[in-house]
Every structure is written in structure tokens, then in C-alpha cells.
C-alpha positions in Angstrom: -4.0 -4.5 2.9 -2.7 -7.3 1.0 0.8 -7.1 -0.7 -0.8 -6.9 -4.6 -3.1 -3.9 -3.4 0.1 -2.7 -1.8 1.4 -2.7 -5.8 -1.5 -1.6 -7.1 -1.5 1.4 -4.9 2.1 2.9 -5.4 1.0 2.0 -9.3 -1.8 4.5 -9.2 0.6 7.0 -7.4 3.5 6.1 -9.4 5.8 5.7 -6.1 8.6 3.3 -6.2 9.2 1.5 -3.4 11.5 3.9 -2.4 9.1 6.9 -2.3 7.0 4.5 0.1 9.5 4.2 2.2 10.7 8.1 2.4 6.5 8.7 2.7 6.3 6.5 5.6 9.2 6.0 6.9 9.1 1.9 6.9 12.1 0.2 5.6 12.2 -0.6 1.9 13.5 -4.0 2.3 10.5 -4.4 4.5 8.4 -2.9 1.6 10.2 -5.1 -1.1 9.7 -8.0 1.0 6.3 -7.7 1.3 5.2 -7.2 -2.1 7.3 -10.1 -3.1 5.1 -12.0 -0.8 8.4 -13.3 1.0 7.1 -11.8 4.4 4.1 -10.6 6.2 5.0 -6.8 8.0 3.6 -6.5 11.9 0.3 -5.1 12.0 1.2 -1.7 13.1 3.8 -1.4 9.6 0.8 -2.2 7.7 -1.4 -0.1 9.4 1.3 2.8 8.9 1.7 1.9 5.1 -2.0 2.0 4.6 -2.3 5.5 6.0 0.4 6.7 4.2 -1.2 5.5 1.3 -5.0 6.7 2.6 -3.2 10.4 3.1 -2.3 10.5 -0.5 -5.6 9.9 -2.2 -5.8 6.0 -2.0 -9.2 4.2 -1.4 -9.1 0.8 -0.3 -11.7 -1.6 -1.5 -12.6 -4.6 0.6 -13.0 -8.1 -0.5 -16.5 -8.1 -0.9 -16.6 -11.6 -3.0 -14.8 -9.7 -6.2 -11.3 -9.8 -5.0 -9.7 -6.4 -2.8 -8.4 -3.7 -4.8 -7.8 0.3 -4.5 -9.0 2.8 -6.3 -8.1 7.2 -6.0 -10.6 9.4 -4.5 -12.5 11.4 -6.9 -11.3 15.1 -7.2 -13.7 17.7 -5.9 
């Protein structure tokens, strides 16, 4: 997970930062940070981020030579 699919995921959610950080318990400086591309979180935050994220209905799409993105699962 990059920092703009990070964005792009809370958008599509409408979270702020701060409901990112209650969800997953990761610090929202760490979260603000991050998006504002002045640092790059451990592997294990972003893994915990993404899963937070993956638990609420996000889709991550994988650079597949048209840029990453994220997308919502599709409601049964």
C-alpha cells in the first residue's frame, strides 16, 4: 500500500485520519505522516493499516502497468 491508495481508501470510506487510527490502533501522526509522504511506516504498520482497511470493504488493486488503486467490494 502506497500513501495515495492509503487516501484513496479512507476517501471511499469516508474515515478521517482519525477514524484510521481509532480502527487500527496506529498513531495518527504516523497516519498523517505517511500520506503526506514525509515518512515511510515499518512494514508490520502498513500491513496492520491495510487489513484494517481490507476488514471494512477495501479492495486493493496492484500496479499492474495502470498505476495501484482501491476499489469497495461489491455488495452481495
Amino acid at each position: 500500500m502506497n500513501s495515495a491508495q492509503c487516501r484513496a481508501a479512507r476517501a471511499l470510506l469516508n474515515w478521517s485520519q482519525q477514524e484510521l487510527a481509532d480502527a487500527s490502533k496506529i498513531g495518527n501522526a504516523t497516519i498523517r505522516n505517511f500520506e503526506a509522504g514525509r515518512s515511510e511506516p515499518h512494514h508490520a504498520t502498513l500491513d496492520v493499516l491495510r487489513r484494517t482497511f481490507e476488514d471494512a470493504g477495501v479492495v486493493f488493486i496492484d500496479a499492474n502497468g495502470n498505476g495501484a488503486g482501491v476499489r469497495l467490494k461489491a455488495k452481495p
